[in-house]
Backbone and ligand atoms as CSV (ligand in chain L), in Angstrom:
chain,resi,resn,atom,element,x,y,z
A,1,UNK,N,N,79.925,0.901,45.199
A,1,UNK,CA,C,81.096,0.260,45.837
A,1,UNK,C,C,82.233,0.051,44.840
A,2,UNK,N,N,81.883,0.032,43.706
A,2,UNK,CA,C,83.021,-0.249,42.645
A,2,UNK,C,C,84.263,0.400,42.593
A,3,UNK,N,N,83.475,2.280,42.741
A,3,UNK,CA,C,85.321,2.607,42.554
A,3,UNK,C,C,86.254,2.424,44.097
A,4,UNK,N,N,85.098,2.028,45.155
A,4,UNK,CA,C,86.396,1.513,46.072
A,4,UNK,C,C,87.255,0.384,45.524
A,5,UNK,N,N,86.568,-0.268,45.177
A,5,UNK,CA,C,87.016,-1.826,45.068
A,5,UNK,C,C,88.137,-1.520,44.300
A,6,UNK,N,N,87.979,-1.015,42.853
A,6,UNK,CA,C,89.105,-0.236,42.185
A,6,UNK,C,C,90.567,0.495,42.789
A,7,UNK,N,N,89.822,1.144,44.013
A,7,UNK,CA,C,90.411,1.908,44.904
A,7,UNK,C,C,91.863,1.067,45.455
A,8,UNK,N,N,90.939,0.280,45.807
A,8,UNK,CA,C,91.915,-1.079,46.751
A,8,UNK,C,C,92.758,-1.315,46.291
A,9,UNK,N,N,92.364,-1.849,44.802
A,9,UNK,CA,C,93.583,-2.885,43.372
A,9,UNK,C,C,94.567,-1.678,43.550
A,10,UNK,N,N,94.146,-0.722,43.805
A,10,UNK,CA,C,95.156,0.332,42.787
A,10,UNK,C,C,96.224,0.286,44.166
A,11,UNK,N,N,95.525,0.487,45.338
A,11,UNK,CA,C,96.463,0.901,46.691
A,11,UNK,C,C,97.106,-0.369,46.608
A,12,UNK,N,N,96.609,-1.455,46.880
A,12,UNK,CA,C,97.520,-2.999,46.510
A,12,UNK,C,C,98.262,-2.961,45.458
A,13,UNK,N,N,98.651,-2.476,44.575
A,13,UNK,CA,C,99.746,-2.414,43.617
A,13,UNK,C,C,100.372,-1.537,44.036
A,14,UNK,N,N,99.846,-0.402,44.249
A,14,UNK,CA,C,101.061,0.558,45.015
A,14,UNK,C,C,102.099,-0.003,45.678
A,15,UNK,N,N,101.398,-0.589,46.785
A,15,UNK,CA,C,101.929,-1.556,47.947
A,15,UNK,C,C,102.837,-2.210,47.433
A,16,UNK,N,N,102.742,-3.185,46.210
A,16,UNK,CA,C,103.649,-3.849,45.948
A,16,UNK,C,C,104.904,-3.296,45.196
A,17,UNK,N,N,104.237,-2.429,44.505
A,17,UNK,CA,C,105.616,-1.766,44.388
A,17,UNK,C,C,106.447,-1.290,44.867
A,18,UNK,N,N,105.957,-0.641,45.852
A,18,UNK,CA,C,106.431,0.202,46.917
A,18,UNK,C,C,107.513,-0.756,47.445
A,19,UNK,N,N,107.413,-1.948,47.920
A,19,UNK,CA,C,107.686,-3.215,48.537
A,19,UNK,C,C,109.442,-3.645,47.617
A,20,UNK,N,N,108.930,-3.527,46.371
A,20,UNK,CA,C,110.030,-3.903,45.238
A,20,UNK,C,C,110.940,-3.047,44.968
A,21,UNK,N,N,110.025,-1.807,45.088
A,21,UNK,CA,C,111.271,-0.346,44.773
A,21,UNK,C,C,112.144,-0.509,45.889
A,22,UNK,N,N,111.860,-1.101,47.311
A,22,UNK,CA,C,113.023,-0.567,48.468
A,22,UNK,C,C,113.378,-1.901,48.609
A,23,UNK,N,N,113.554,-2.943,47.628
A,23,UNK,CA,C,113.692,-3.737,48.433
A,23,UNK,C,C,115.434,-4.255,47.338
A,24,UNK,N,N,116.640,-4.190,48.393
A,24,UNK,CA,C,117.437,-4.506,48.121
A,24,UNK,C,C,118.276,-5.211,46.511
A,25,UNK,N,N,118.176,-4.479,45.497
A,25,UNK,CA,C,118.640,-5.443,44.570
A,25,UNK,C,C,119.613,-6.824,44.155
A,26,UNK,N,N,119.060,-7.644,44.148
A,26,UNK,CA,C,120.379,-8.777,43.734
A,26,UNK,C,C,121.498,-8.169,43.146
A,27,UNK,N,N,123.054,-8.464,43.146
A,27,UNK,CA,C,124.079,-8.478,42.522
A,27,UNK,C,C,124.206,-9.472,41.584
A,28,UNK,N,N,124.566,-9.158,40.340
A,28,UNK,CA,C,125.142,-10.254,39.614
A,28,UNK,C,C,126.341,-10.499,39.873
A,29,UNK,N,N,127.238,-9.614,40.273
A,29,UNK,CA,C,128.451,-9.429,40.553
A,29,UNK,C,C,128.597,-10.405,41.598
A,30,UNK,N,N,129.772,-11.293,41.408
A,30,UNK,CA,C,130.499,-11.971,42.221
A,30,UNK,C,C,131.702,-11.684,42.887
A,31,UNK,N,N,131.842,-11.545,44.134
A,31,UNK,CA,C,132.988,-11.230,44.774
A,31,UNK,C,C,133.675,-12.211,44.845
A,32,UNK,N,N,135.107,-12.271,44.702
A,32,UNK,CA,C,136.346,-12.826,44.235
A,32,UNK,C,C,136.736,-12.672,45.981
A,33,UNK,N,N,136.490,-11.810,47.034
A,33,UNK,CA,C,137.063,-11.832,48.277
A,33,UNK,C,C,135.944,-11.843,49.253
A,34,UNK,N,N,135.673,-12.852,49.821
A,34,UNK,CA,C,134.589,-12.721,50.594
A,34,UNK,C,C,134.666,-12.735,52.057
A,35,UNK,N,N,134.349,-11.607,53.177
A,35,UNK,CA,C,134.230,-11.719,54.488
A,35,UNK,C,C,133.157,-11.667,55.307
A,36,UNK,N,N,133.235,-11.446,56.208
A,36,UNK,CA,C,131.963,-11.210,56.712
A,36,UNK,C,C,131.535,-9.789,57.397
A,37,UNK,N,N,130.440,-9.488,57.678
A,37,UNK,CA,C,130.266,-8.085,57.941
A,37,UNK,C,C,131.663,-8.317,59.650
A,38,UNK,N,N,131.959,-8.512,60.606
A,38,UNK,CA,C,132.122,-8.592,61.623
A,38,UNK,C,C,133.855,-8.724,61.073
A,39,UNK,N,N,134.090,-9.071,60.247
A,39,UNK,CA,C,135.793,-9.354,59.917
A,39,UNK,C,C,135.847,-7.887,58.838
A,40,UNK,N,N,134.993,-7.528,58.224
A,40,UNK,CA,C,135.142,-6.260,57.579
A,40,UNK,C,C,135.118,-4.972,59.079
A,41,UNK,N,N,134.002,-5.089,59.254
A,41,UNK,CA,C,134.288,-4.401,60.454
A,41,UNK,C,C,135.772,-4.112,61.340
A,42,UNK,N,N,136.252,-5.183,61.625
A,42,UNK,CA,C,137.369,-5.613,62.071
A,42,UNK,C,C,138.516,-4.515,61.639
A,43,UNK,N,N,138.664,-5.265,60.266
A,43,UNK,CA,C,139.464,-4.070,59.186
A,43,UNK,C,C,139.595,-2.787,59.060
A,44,UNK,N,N,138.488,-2.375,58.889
A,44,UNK,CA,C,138.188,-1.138,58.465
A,44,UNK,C,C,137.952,-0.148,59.546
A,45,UNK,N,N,137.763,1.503,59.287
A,45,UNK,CA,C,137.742,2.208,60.196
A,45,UNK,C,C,136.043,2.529,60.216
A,46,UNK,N,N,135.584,2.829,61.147
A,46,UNK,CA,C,133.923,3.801,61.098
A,46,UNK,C,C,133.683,3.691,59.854
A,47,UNK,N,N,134.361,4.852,59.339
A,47,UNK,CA,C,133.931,5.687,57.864
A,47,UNK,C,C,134.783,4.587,56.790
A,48,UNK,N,N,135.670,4.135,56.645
A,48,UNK,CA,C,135.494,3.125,55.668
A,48,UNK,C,C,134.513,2.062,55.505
A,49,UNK,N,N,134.136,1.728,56.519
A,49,UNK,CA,C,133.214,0.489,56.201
A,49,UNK,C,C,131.960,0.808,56.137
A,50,UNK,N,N,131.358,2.171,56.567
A,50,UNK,CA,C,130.111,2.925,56.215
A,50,UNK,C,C,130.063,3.147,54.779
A,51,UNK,N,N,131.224,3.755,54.452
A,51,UNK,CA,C,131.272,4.294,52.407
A,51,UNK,C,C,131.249,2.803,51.832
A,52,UNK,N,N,132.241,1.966,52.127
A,52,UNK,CA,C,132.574,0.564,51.326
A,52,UNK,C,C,131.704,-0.429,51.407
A,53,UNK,N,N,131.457,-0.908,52.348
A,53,UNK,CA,C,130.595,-2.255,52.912
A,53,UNK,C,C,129.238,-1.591,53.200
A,54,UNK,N,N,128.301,-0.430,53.066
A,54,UNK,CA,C,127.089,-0.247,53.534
A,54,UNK,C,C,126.966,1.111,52.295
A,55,UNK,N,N,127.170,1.184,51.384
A,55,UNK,CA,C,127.615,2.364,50.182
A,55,UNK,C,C,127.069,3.788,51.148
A,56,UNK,N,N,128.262,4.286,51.363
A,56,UNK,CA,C,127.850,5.576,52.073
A,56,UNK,C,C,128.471,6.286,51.295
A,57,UNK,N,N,128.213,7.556,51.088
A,57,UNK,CA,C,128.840,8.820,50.542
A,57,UNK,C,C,129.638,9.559,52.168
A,58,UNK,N,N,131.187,9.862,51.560
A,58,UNK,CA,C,131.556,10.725,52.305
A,58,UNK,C,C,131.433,12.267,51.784
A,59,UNK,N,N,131.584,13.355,52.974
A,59,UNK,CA,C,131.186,14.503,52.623
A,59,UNK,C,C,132.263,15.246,51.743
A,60,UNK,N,N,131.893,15.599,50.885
A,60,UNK,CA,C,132.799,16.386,49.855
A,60,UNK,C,C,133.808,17.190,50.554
A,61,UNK,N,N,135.202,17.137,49.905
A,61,UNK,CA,C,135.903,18.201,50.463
A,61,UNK,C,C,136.786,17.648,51.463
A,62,UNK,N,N,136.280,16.174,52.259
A,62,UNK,CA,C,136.952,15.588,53.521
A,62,UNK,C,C,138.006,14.504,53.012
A,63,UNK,N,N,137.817,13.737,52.106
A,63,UNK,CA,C,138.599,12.789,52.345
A,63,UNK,C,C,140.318,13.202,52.170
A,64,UNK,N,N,141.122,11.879,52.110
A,64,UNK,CA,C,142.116,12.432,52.364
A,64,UNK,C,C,142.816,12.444,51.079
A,65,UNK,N,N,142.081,12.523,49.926
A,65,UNK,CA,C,142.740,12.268,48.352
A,65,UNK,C,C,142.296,12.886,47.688
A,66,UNK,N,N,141.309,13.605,47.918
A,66,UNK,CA,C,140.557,14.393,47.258
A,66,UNK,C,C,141.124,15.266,46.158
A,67,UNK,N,N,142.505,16.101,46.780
A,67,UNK,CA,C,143.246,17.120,46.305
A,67,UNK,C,C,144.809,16.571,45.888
A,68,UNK,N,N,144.849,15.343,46.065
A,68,UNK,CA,C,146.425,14.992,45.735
A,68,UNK,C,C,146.534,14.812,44.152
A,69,UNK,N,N,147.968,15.125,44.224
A,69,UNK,CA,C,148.325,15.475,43.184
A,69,UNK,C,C,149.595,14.633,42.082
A,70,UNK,N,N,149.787,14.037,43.432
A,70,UNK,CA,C,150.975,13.219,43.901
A,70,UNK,C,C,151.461,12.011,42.977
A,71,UNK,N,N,152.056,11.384,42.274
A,71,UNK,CA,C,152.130,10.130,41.695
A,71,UNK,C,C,152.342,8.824,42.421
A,72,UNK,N,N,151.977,8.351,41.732
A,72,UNK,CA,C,151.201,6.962,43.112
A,72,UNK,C,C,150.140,6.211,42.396
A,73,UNK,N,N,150.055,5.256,43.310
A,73,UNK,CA,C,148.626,3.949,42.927
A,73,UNK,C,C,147.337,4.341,44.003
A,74,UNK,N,N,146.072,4.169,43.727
A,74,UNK,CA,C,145.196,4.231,44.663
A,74,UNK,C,C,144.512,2.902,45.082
A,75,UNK,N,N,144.733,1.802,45.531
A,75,UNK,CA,C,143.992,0.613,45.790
A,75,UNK,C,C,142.890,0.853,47.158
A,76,UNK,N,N,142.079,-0.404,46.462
A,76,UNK,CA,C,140.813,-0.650,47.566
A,76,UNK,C,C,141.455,-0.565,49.202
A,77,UNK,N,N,140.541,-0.104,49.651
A,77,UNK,CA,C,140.968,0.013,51.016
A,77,UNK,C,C,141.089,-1.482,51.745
A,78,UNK,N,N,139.915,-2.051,51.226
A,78,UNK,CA,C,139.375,-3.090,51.463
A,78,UNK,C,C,140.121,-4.738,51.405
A,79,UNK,N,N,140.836,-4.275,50.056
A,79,UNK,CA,C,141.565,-5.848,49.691
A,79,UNK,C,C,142.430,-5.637,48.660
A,80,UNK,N,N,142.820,-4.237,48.732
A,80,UNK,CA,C,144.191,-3.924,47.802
A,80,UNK,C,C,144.394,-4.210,46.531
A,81,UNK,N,N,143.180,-4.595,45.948
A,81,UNK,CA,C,143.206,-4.207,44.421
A,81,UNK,C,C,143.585,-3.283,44.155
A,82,UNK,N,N,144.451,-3.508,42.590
A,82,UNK,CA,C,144.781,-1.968,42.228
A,82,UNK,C,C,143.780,-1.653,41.638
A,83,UNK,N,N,143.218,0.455,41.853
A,83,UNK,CA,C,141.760,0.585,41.179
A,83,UNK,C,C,142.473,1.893,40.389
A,84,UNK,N,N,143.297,2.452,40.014
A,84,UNK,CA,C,143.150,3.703,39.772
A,84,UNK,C,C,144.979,4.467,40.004
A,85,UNK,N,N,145.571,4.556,38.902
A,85,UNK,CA,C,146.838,5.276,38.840
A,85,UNK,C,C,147.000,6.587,38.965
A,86,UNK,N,N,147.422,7.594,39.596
A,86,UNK,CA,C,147.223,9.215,39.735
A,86,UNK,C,C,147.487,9.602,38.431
A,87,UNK,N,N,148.287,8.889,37.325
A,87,UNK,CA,C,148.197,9.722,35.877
A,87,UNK,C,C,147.234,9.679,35.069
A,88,UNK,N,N,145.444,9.333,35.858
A,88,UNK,CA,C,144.469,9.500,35.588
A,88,UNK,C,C,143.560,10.079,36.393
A,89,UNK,N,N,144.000,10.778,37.365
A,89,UNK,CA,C,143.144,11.350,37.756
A,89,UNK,C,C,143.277,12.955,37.893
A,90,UNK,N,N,142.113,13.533,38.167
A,90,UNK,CA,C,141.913,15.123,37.768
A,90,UNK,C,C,141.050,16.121,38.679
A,91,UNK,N,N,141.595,17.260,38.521
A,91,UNK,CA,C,140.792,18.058,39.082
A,91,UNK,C,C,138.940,18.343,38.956
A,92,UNK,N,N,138.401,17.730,39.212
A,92,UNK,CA,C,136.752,17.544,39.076
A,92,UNK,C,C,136.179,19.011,39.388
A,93,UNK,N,N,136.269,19.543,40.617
A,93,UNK,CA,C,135.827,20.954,41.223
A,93,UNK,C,C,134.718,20.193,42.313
A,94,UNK,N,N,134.831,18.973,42.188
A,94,UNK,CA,C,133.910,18.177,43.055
A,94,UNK,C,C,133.880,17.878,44.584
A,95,UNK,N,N,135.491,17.445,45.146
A,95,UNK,CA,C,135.709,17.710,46.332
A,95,UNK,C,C,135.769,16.039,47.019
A,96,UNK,N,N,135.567,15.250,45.519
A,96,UNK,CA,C,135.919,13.649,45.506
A,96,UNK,C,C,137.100,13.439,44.534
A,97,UNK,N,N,137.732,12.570,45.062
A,97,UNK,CA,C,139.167,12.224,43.908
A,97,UNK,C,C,138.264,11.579,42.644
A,98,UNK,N,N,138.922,12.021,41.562
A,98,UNK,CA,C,138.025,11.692,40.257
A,98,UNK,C,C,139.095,11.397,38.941
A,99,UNK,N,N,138.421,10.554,38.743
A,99,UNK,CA,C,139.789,9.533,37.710
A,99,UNK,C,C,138.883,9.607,36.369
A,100,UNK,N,N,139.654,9.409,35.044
A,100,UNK,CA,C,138.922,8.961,33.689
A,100,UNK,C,C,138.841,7.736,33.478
A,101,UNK,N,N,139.627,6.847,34.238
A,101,UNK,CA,C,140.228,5.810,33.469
A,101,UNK,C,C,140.650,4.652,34.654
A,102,UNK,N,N,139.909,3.368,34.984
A,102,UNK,CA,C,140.418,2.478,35.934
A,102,UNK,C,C,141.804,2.128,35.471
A,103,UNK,N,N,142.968,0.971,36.150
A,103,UNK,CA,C,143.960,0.681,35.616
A,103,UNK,C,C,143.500,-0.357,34.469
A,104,UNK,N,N,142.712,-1.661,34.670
A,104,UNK,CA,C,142.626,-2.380,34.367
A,104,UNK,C,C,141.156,-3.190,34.163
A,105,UNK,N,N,140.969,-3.738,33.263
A,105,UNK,CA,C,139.427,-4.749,33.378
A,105,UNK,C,C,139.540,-5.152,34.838
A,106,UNK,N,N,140.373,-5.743,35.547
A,106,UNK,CA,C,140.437,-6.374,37.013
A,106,UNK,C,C,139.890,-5.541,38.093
A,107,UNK,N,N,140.284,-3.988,37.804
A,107,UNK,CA,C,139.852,-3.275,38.991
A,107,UNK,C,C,138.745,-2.796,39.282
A,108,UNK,N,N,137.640,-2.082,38.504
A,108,UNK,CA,C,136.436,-2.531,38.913
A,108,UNK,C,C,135.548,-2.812,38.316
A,109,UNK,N,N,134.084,-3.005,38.410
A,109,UNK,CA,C,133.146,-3.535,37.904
A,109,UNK,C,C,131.659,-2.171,38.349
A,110,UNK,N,N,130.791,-1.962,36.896
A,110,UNK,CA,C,129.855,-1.487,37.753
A,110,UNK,C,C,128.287,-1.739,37.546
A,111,UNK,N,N,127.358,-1.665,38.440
A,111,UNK,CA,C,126.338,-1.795,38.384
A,111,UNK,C,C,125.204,0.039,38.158
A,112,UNK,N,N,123.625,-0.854,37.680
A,112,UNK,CA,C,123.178,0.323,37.821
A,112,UNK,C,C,122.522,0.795,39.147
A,113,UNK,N,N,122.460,1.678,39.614
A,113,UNK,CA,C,122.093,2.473,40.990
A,113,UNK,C,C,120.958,3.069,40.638
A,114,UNK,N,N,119.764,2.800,41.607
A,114,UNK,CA,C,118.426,3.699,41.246
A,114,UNK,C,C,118.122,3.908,42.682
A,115,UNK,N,N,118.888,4.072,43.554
A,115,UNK,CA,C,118.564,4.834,44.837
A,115,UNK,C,C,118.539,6.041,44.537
A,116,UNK,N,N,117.474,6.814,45.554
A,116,UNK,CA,C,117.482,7.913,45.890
A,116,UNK,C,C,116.644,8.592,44.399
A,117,UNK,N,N,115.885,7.758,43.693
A,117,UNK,CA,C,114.906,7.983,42.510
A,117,UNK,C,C,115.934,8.611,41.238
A,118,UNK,N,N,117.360,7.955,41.276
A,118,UNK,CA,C,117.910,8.647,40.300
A,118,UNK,C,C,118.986,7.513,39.716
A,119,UNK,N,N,118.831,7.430,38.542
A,119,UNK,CA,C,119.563,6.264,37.963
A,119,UNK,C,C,121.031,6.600,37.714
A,120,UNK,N,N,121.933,6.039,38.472
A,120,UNK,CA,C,123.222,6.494,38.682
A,120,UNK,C,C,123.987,4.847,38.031
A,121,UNK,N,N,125.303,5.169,37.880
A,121,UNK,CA,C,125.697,4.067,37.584
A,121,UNK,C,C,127.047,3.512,38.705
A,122,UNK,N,N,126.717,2.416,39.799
A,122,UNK,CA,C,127.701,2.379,40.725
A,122,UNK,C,C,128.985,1.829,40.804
A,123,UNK,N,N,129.925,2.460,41.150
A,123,UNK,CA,C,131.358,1.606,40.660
A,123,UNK,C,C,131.689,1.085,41.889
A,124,UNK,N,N,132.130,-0.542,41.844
A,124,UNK,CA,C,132.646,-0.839,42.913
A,124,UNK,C,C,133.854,-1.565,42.327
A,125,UNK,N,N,134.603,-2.460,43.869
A,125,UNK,CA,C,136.169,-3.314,43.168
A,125,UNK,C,C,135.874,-4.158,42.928
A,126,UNK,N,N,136.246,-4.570,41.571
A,126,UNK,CA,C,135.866,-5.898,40.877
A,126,UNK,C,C,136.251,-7.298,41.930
A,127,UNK,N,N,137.171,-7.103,43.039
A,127,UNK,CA,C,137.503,-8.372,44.274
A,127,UNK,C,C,136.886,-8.443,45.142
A,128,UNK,N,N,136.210,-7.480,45.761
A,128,UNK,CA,C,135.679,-7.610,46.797
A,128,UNK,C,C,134.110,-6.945,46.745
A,129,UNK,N,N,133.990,-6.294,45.928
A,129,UNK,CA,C,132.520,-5.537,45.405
A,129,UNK,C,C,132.556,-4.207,46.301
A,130,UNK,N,N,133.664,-4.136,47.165
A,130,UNK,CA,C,133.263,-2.237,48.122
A,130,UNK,C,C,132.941,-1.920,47.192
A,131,UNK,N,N,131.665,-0.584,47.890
A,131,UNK,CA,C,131.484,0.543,47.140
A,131,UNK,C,C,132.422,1.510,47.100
A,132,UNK,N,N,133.000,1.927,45.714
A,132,UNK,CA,C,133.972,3.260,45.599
A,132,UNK,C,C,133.118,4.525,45.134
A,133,UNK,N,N,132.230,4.094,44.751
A,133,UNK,CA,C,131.253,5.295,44.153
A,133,UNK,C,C,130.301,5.402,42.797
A,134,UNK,N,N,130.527,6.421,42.034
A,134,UNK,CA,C,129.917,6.234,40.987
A,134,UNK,C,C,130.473,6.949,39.493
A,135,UNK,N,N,130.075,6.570,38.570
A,135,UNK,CA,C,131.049,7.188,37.176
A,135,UNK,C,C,129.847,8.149,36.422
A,136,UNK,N,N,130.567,9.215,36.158
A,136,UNK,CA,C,129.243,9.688,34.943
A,136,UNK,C,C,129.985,9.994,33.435
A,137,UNK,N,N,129.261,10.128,32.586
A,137,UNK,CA,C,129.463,10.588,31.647
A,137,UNK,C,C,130.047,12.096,31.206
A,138,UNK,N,N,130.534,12.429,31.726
A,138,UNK,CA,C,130.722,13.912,31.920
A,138,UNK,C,C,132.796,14.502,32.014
A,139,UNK,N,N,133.403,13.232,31.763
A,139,UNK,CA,C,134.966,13.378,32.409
A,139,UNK,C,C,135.295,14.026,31.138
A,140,UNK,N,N,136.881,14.314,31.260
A,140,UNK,CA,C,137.745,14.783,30.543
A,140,UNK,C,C,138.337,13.652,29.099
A,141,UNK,N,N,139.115,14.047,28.338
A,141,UNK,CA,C,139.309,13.214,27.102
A,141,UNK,C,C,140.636,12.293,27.629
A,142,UNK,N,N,140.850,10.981,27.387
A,142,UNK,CA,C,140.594,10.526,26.484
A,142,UNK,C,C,139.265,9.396,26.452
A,143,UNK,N,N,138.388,9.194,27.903
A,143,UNK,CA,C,137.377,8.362,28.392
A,143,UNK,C,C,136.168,9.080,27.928
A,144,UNK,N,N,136.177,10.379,28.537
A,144,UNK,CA,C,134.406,11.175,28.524
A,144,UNK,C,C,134.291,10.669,29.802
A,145,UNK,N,N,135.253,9.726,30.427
A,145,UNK,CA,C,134.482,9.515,31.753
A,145,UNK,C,C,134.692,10.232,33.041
A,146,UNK,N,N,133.890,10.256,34.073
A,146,UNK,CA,C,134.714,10.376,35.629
A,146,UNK,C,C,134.140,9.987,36.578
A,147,UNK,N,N,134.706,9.218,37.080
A,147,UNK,CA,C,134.935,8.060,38.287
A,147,UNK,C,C,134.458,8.561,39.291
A,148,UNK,N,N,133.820,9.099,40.120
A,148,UNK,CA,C,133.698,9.767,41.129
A,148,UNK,C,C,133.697,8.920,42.526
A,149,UNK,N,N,134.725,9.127,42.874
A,149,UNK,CA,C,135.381,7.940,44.005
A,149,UNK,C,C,135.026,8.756,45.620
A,150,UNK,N,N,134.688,7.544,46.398
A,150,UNK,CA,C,135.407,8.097,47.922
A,150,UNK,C,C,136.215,8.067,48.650
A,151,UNK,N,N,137.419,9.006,48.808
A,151,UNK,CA,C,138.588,8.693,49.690
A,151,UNK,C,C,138.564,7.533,49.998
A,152,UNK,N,N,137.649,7.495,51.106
A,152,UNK,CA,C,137.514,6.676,52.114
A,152,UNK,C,C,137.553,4.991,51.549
A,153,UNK,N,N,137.248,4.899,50.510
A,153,UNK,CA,C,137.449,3.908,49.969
A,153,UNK,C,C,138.889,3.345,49.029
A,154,UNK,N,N,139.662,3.738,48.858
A,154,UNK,CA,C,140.956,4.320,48.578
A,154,UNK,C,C,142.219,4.486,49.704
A,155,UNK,N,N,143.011,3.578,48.894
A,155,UNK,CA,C,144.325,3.793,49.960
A,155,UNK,C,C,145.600,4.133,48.928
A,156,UNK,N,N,146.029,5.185,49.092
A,156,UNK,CA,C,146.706,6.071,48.088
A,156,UNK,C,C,148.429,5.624,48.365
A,157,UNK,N,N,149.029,4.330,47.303
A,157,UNK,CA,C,150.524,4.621,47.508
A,157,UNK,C,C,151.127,5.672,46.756
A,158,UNK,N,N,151.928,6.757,47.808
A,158,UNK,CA,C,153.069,7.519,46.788
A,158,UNK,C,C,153.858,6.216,45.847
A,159,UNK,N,N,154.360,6.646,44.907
A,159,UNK,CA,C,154.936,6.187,44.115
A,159,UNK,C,C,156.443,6.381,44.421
A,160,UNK,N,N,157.255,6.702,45.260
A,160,UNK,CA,C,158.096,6.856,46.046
A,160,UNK,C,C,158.350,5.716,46.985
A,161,UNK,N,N,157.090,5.142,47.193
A,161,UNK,CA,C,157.067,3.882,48.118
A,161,UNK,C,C,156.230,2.991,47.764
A,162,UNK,N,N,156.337,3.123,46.515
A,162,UNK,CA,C,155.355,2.007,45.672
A,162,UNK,C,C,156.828,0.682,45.653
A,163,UNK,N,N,155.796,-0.355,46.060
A,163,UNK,CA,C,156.679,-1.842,46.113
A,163,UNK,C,C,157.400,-2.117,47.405
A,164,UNK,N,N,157.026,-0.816,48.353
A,164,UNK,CA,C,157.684,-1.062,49.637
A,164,UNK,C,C,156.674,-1.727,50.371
A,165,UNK,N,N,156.594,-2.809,50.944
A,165,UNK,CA,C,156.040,-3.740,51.855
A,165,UNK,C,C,155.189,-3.068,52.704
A,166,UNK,N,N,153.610,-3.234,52.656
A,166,UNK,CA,C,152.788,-2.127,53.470
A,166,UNK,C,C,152.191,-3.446,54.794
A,167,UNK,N,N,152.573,-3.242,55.818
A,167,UNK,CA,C,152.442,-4.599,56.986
A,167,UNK,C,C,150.642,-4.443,57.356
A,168,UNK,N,N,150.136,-3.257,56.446
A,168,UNK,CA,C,148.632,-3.145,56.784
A,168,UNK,C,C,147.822,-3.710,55.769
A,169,UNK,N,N,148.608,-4.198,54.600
A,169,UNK,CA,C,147.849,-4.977,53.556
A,169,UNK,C,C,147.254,-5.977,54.310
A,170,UNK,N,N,145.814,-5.939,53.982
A,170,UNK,CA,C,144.945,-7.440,54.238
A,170,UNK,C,C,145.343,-8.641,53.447
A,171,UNK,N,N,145.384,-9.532,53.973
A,171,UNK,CA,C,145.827,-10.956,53.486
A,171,UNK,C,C,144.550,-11.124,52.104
A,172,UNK,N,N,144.290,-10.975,50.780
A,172,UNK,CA,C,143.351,-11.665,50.019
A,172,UNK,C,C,142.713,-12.665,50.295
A,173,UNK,N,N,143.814,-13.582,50.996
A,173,UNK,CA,C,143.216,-15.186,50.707
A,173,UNK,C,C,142.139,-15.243,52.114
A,174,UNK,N,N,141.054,-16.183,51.635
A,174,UNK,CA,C,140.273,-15.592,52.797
A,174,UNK,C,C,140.677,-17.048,53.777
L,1,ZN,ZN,ZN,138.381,-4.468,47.053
């Protein structure tokens, strides 16, 4: 009967791991803007609040920034942090808008990602915590970095109409 018994311990630790691996990680990260799923909802479209508020990947190639080229600011979709100036961002070959360089310590913050059995590192907005995506080691000089963002998470001002009053900005203050 022993090596069942053995058998068991071993399937019961499985179990528990199993249990720990899927089970939601704490944030240390504190959000500076807090709503609720039903007022995010509110806000946001389908596919923003699937990529931002539930970390979804959009499909390469779709969003609507992917390929711009344009000079301009890119802020959170979410709560209009600034995350990302177009005189940092670059052609990847990726089919996601991809930056070296956030604007500022303020704009985002990231954690580590071990979904999907692969240790990624996740970038979200330092105000509100959306998911924007993830950074690797792999960018252009002067970082080594790249940002690998989702449109969808991203609201792109031309710089042409940067400082012009956008009546779709979300209020911060909650
Ligand atoms: Zn935000």
């Amino acid at each position: 009967m022993r090596p069942l018994v053995w058998m068991g311990v071993i399937l019961s630790c499985a179990g528990v791991m199993g249990l720990l691996w899927n089970q939601p990680r704490r944030s240390a990260l504190q959000a500076r803007i807090v709503k609720t799923e039903a007022e995010w909802k509110a806000l946001l479209t389908p596919e923003q609040y699937r990529v931002t508020r539930k970390k979804g990947t959009e499909r390469a190639f779709t969003g609507h920034c992917w390929d711009t080229k344009e000079a301009g600011q890119y802020r959170c979709v979410c709560c209009d942090n600034l995350l990302f100036d177009a005189g940092t961002k670059f052609d990847s070959g990726t089919g996601w808008p991809s930056f070296f360089q956030p604007v500022s310590e303020e704009s985002v913050a990231t954690e580590s990602d071990w979904s999907f059995f692969m240790r990624r590192t996740e970038v979200v907005c330092k105000q509100c915590l959306a998911h924007l995506g993830h950074v690797f080691e792999d960018g252009p000089a002067p970082t080594g970095l790249r940002y690998c963002m989702n449109a969808a998470a991203l609201r792109f001002i031309p710089a042409t109409k940067a400082g012009a009053v956008d009546e779709k900005i979300p209020d911060p203050t909650p």
